[in-house]
HTML snippet that shows the backbone in 3Dmol.js (N, CA, C, O; Angstrom):
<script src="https://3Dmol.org/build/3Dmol-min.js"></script>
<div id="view" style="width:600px;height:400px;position:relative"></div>
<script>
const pdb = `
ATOM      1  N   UNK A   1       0.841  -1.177   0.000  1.00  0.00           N
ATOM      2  CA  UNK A   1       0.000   0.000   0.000  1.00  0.00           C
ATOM      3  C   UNK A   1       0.885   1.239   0.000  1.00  0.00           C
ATOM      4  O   UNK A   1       1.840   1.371   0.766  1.00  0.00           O
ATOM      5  N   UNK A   2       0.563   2.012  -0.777  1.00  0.00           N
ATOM      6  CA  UNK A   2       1.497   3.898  -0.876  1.00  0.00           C
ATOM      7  C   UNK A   2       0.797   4.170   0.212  1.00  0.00           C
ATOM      8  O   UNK A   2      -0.352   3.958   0.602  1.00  0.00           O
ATOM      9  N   UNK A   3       2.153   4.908   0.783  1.00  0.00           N
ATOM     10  CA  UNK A   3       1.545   6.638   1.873  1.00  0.00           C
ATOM     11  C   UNK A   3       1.478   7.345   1.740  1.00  0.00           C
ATOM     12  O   UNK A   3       1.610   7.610   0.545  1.00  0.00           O
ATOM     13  N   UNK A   4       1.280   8.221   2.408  1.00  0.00           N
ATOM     14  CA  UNK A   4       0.484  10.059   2.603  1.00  0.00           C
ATOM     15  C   UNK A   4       1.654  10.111   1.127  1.00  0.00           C
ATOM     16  O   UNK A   4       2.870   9.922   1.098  1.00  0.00           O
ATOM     17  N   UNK A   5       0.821  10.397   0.174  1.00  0.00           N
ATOM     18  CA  UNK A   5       1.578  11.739  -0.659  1.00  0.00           C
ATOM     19  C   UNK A   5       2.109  11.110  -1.285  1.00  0.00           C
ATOM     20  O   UNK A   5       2.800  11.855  -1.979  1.00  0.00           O
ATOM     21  N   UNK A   6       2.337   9.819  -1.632  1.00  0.00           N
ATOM     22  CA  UNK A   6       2.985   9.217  -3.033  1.00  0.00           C
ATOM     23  C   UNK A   6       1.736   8.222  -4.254  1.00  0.00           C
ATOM     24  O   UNK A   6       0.886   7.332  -4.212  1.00  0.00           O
ATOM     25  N   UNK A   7       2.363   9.094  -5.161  1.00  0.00           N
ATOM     26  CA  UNK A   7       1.005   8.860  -6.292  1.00  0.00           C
ATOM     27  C   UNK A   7       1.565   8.192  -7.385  1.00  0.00           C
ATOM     28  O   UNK A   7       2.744   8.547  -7.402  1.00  0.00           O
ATOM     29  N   UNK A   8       1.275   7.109  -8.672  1.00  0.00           N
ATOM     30  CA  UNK A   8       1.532   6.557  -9.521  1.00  0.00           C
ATOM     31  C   UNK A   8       2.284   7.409 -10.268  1.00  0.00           C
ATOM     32  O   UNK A   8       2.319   8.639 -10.231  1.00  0.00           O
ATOM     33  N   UNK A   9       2.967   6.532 -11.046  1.00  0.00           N
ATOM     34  CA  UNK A   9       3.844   7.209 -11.924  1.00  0.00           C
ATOM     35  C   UNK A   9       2.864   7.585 -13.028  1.00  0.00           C
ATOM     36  O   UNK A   9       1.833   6.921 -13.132  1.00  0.00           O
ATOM     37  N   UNK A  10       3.198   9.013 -14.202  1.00  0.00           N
ATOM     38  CA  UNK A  10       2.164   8.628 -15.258  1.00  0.00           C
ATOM     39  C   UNK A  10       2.980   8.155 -16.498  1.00  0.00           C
ATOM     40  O   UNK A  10       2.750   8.397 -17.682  1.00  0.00           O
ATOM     41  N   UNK A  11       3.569   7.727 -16.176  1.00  0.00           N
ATOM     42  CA  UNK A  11       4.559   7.064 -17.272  1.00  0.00           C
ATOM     43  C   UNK A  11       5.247   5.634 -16.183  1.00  0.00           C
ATOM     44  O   UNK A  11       5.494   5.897 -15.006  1.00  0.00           O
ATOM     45  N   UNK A  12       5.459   4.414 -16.638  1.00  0.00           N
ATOM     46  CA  UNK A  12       5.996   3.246 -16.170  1.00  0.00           C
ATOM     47  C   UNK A  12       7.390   3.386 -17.027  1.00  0.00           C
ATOM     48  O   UNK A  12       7.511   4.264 -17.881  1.00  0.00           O
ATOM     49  N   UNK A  13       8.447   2.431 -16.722  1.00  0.00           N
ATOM     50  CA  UNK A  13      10.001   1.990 -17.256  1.00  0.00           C
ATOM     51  C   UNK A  13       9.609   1.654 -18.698  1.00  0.00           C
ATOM     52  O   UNK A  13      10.311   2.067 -19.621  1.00  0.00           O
ATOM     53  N   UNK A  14       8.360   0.819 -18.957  1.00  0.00           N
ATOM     54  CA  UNK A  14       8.192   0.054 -20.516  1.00  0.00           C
ATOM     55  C   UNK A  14       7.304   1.121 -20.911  1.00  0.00           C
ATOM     56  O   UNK A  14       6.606   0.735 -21.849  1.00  0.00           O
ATOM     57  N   UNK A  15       7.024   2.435 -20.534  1.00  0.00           N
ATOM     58  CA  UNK A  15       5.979   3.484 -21.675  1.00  0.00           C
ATOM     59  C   UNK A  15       6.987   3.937 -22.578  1.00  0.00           C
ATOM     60  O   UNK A  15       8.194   4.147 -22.465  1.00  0.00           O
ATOM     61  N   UNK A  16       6.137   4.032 -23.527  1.00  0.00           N
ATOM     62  CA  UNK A  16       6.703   4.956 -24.686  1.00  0.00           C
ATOM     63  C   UNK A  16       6.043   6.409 -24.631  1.00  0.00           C
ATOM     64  O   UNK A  16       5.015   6.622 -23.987  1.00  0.00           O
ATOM     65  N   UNK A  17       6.556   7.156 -25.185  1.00  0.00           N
ATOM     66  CA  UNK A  17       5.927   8.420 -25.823  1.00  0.00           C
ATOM     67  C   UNK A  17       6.044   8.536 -27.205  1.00  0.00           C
ATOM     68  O   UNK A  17       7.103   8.827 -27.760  1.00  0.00           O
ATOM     69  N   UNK A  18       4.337   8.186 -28.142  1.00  0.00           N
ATOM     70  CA  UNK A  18       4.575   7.925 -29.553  1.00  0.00           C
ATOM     71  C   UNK A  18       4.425   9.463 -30.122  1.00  0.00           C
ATOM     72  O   UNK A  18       4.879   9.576 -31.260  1.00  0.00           O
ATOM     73  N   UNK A  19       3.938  10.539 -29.619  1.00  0.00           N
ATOM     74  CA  UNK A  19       3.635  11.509 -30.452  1.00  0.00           C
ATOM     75  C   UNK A  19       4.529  12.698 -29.696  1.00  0.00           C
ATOM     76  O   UNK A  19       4.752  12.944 -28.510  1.00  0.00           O
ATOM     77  N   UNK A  20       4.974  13.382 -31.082  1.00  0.00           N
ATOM     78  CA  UNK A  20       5.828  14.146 -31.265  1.00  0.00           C
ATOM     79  C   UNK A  20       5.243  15.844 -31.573  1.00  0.00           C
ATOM     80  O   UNK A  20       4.540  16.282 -32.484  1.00  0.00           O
ATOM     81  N   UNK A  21       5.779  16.420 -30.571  1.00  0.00           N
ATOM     82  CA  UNK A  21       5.014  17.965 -30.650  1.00  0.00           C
ATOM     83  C   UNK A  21       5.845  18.830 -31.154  1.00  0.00           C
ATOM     84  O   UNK A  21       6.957  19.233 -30.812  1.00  0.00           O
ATOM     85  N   UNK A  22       4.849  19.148 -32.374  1.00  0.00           N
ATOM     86  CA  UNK A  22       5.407  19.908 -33.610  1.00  0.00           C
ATOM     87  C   UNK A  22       5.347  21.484 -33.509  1.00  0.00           C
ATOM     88  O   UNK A  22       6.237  22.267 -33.838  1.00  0.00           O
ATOM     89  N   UNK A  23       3.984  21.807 -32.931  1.00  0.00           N
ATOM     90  CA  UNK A  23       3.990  23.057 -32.694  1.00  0.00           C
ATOM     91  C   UNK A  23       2.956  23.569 -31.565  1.00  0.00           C
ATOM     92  O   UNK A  23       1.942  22.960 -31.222  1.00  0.00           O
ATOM     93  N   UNK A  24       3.378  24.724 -31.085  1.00  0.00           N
ATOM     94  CA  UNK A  24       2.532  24.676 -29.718  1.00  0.00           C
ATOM     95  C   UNK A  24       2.008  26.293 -30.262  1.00  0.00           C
ATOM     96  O   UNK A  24       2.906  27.086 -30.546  1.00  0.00           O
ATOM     97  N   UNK A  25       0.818  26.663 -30.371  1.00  0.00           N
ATOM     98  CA  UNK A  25      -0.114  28.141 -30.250  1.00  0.00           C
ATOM     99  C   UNK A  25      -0.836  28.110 -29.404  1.00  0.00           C
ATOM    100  O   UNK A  25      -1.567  27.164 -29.112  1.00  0.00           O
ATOM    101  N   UNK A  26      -0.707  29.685 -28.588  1.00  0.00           N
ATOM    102  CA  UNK A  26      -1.479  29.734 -27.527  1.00  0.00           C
ATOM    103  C   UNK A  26      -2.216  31.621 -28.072  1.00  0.00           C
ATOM    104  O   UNK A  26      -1.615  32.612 -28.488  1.00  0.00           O
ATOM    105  N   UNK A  27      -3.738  31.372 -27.787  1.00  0.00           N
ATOM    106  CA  UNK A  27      -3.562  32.959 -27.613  1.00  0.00           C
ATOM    107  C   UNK A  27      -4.865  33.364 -26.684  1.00  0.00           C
ATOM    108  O   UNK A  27      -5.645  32.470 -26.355  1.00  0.00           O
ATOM    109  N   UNK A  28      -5.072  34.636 -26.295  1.00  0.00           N
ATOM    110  CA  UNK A  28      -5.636  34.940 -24.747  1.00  0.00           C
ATOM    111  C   UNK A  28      -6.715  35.843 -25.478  1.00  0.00           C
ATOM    112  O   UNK A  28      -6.557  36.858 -26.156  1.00  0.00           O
ATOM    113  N   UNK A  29      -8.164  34.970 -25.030  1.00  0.00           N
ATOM    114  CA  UNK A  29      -9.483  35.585 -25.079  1.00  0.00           C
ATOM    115  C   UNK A  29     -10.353  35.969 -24.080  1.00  0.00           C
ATOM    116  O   UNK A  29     -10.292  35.622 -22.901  1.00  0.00           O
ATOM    117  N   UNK A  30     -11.143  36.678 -24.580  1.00  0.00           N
ATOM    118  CA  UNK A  30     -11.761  36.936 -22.992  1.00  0.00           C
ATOM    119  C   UNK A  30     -13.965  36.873 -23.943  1.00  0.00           C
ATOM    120  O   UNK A  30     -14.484  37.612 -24.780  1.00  0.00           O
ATOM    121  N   UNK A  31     -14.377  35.940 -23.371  1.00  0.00           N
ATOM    122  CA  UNK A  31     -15.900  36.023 -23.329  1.00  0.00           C
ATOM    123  C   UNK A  31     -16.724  36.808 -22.516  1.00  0.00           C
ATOM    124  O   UNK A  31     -16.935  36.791 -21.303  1.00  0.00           O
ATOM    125  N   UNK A  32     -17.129  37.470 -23.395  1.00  0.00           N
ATOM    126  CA  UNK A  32     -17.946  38.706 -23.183  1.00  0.00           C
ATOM    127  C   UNK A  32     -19.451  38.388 -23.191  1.00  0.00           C
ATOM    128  O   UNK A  32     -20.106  39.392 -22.911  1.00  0.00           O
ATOM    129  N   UNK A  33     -20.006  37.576 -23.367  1.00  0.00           N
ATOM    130  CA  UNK A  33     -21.611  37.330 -23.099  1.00  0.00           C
ATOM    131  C   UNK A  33     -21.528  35.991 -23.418  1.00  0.00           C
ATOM    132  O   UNK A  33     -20.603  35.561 -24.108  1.00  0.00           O
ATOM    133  N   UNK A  34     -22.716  35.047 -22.830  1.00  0.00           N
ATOM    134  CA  UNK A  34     -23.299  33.956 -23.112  1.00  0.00           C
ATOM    135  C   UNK A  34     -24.691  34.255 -23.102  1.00  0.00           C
ATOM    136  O   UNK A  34     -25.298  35.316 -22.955  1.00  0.00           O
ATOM    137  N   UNK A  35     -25.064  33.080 -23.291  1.00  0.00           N
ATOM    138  CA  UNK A  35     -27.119  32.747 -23.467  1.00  0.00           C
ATOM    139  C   UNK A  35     -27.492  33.603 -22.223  1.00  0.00           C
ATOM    140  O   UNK A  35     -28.324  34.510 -22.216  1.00  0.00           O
ATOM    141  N   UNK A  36     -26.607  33.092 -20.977  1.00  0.00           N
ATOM    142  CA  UNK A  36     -27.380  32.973 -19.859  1.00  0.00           C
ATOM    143  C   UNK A  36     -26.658  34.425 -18.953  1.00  0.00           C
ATOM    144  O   UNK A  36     -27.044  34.754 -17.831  1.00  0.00           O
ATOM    145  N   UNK A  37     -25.870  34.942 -19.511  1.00  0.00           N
ATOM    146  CA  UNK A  37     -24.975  35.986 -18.828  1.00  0.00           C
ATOM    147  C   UNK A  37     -24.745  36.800 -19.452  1.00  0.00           C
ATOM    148  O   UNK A  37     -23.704  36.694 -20.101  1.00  0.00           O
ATOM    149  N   UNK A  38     -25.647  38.183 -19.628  1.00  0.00           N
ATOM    150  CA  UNK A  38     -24.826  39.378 -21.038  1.00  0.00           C
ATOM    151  C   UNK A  38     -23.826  40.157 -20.536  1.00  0.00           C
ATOM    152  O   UNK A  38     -23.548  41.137 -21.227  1.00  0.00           O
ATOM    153  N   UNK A  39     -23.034  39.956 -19.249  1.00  0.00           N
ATOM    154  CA  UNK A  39     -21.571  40.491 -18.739  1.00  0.00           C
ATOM    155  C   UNK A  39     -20.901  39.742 -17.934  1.00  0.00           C
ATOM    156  O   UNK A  39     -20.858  39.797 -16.705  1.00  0.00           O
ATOM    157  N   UNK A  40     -20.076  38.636 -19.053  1.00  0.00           N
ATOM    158  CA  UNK A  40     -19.325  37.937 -18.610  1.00  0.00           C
ATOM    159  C   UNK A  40     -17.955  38.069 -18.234  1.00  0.00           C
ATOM    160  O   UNK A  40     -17.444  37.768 -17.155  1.00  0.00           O
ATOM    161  N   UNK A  41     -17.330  38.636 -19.423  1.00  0.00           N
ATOM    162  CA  UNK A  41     -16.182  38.466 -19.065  1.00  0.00           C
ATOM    163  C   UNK A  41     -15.119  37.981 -18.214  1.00  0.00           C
ATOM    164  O   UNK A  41     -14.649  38.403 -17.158  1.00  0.00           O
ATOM    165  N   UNK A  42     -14.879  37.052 -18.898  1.00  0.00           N
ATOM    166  CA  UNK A  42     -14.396  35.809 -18.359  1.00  0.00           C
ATOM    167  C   UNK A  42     -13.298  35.300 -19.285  1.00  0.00           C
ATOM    168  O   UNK A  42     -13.566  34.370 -20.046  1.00  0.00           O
ATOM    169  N   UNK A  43     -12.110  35.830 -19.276  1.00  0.00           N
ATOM    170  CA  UNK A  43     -10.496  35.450 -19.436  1.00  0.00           C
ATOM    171  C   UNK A  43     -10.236  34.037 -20.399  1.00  0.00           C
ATOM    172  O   UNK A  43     -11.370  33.576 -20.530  1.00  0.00           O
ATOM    173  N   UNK A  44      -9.405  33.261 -21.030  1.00  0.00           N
ATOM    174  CA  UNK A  44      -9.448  32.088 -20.833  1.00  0.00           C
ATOM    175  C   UNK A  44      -8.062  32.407 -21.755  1.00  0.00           C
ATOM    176  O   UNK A  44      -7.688  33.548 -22.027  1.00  0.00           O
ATOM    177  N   UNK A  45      -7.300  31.025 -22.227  1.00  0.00           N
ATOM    178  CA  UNK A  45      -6.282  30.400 -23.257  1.00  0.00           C
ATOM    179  C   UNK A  45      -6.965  29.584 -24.015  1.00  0.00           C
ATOM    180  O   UNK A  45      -7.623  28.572 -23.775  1.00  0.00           O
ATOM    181  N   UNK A  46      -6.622  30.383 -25.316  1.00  0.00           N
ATOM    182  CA  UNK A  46      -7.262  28.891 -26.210  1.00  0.00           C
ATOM    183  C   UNK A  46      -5.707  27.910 -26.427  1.00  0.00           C
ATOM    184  O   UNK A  46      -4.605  28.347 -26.094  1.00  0.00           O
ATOM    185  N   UNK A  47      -5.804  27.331 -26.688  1.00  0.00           N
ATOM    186  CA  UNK A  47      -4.444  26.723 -27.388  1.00  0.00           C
ATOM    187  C   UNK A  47      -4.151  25.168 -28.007  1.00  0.00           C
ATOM    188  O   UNK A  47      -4.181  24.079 -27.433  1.00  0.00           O
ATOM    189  N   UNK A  48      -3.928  25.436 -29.073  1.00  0.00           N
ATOM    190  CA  UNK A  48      -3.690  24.399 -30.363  1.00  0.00           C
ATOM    191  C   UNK A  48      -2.394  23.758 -30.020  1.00  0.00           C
ATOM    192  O   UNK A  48      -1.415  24.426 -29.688  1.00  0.00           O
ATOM    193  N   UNK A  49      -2.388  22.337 -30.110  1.00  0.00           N
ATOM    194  CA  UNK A  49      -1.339  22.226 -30.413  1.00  0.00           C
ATOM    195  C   UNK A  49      -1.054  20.905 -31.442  1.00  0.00           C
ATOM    196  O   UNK A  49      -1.805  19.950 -31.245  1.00  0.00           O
ATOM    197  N   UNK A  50      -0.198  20.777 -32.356  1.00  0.00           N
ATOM    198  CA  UNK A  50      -0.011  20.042 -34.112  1.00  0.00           C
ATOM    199  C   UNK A  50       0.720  19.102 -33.099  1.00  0.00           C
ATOM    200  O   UNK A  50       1.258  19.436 -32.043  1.00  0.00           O
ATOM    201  N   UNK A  51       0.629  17.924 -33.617  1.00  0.00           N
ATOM    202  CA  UNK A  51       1.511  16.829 -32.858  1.00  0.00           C
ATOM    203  C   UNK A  51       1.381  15.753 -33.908  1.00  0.00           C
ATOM    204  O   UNK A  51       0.431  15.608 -34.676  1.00  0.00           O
ATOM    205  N   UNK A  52       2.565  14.961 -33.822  1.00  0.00           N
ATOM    206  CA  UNK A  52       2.859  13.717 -34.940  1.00  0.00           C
ATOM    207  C   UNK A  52       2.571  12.237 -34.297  1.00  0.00           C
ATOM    208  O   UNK A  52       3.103  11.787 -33.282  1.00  0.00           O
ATOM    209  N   UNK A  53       2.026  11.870 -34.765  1.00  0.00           N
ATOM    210  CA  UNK A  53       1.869  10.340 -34.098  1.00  0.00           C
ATOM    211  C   UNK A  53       3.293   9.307 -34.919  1.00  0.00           C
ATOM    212  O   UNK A  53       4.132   9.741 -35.709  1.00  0.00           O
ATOM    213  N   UNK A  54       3.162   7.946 -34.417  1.00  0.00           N
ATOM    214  CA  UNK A  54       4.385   7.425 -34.997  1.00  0.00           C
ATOM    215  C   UNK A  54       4.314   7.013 -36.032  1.00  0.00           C
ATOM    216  O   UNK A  54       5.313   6.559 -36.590  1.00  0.00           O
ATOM    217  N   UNK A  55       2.836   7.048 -36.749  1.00  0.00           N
ATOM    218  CA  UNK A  55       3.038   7.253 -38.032  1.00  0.00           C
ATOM    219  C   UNK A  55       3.249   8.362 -38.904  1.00  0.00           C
ATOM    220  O   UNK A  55       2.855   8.389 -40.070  1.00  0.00           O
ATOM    221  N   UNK A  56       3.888   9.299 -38.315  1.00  0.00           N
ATOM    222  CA  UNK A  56       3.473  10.568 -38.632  1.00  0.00           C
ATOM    223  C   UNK A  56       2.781  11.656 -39.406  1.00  0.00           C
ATOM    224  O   UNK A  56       3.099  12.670 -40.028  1.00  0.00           O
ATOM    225  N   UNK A  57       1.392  10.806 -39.001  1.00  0.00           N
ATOM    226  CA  UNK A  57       0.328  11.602 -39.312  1.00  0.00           C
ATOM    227  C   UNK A  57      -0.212  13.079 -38.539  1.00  0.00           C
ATOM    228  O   UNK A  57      -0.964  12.800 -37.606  1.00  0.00           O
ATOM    229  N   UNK A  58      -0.077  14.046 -38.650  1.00  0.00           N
ATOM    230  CA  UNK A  58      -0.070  15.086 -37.589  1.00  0.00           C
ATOM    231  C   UNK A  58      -1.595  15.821 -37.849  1.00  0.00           C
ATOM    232  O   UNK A  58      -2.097  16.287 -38.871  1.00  0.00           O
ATOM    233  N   UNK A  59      -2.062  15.713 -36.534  1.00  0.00           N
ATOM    234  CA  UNK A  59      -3.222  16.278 -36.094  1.00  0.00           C
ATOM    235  C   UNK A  59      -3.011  17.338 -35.241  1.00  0.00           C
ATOM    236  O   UNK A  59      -1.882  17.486 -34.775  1.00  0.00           O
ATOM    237  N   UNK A  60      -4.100  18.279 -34.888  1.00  0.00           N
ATOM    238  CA  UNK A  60      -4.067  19.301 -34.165  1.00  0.00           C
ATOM    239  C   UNK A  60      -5.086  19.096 -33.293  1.00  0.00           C
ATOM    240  O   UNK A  60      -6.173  18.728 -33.738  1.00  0.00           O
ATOM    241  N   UNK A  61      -4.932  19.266 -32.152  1.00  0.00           N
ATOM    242  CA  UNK A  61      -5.615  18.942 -30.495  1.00  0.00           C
ATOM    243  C   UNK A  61      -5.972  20.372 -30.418  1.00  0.00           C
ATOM    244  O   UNK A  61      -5.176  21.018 -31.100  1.00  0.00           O
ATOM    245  N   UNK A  62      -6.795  21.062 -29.893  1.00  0.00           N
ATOM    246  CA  UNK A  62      -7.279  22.168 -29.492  1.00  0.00           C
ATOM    247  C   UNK A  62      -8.304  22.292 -27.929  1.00  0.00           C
ATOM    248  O   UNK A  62      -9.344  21.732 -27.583  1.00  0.00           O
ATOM    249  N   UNK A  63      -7.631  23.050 -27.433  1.00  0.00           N
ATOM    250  CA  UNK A  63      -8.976  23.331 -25.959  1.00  0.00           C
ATOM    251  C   UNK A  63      -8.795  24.791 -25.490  1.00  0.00           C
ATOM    252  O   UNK A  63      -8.211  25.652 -26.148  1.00  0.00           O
ATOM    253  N   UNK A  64      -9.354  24.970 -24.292  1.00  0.00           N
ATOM    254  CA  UNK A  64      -9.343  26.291 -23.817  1.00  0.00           C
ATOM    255  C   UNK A  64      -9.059  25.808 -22.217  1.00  0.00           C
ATOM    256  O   UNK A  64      -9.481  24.788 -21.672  1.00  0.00           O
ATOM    257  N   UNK A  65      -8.148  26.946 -21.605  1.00  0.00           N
ATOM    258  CA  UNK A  65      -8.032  26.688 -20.460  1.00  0.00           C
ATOM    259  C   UNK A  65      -8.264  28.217 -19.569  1.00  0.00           C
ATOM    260  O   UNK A  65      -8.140  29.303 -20.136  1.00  0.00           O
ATOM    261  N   UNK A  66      -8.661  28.065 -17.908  1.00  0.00           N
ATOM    262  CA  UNK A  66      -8.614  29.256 -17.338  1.00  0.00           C
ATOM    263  C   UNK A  66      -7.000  29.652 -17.311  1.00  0.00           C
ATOM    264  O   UNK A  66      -5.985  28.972 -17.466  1.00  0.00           O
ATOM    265  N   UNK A  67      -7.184  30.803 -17.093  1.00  0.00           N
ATOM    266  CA  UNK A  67      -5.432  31.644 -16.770  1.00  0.00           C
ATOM    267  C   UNK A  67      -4.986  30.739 -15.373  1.00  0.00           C
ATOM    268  O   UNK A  67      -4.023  30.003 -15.591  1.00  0.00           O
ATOM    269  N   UNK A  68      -5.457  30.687 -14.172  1.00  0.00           N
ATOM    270  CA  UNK A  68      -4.920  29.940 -13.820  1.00  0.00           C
ATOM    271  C   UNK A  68      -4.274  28.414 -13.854  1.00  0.00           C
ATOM    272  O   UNK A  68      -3.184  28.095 -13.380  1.00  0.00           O
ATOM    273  N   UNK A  69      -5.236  27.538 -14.546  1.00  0.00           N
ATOM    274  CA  UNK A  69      -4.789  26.791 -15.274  1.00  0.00           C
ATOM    275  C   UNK A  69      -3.377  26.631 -16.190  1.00  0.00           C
ATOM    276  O   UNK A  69      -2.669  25.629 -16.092  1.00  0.00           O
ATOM    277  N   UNK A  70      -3.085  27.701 -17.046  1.00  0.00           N
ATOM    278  CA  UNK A  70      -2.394  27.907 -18.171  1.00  0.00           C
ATOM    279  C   UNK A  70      -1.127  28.650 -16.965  1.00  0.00           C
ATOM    280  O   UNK A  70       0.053  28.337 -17.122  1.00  0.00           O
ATOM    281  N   UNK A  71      -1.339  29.158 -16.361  1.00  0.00           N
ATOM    282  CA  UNK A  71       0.038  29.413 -15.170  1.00  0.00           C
ATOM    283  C   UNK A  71       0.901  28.423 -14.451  1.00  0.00           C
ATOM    284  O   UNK A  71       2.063  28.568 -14.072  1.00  0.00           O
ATOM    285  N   UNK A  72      -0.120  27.094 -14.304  1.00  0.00           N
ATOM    286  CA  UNK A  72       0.292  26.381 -13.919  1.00  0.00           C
ATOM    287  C   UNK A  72       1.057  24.959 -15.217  1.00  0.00           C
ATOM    288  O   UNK A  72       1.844  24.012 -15.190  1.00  0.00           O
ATOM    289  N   UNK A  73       0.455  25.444 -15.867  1.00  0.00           N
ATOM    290  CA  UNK A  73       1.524  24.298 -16.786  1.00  0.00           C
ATOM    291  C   UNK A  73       2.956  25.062 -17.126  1.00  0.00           C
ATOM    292  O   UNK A  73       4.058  24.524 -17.009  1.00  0.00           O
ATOM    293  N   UNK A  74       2.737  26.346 -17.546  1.00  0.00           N
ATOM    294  CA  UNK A  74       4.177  26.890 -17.809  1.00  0.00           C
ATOM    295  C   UNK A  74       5.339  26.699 -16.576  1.00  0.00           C
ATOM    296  O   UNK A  74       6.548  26.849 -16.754  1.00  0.00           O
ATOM    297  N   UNK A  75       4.694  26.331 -15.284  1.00  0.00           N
ATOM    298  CA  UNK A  75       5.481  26.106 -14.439  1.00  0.00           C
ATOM    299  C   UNK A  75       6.036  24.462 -14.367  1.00  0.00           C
ATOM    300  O   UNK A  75       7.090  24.074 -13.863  1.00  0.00           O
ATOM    301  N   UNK A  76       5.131  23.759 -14.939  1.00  0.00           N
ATOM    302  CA  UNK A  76       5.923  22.520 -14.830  1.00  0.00           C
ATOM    303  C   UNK A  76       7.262  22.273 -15.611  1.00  0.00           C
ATOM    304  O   UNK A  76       7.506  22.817 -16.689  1.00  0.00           O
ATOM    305  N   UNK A  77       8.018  21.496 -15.037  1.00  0.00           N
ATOM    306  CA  UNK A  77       9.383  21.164 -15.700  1.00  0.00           C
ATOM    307  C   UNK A  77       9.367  20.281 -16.839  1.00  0.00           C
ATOM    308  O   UNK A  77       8.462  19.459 -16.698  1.00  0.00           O
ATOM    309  N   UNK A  78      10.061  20.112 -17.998  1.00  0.00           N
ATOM    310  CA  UNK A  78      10.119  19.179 -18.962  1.00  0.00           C
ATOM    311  C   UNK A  78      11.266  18.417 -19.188  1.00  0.00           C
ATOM    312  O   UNK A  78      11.279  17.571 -20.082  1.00  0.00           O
TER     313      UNK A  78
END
`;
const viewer = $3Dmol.createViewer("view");
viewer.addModel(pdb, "pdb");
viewer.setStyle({}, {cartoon: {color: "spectrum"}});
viewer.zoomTo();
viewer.render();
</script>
């Protein structure tokens, strides 16, 4: 059994990493009304990113994240 504070690896010794990141776009919107809210404004990151699989067929992944969110990945290490 793990203790206080130790969590799975997200990668094991036998993972691979098959896809290859080709290009990373990020850019900063802010929503200004919905259906249900005509003063929203509300911040976000959209951001694309092109990646190659090992066949290298390259697709583009797209989402939106809050700013805090998007603060916290630039802080992780690679």
């Amino acid at each position: 059994m793990d203790g206080p504070g130790l969590r799975e690896p997200m990668l094991d010794a036998k993972s691979e990493v098959t896809n290859q990141l080709i290009d990373f776009q990020w850019k900063l919107g802010m929503a200004v009304s919905s259906d249900s809210c005509r003063s929203l404004k509300y911040p976000y990151v959209a951001v694309v990113l092109k990646v190659a699989d090992h066949s290298g067929q390259v697709k583009n992944k797209s989402f939106e994240m809050t700013i805090p969110q998007f603060q916290v990945c630039r802080l992780i290490e690679f």
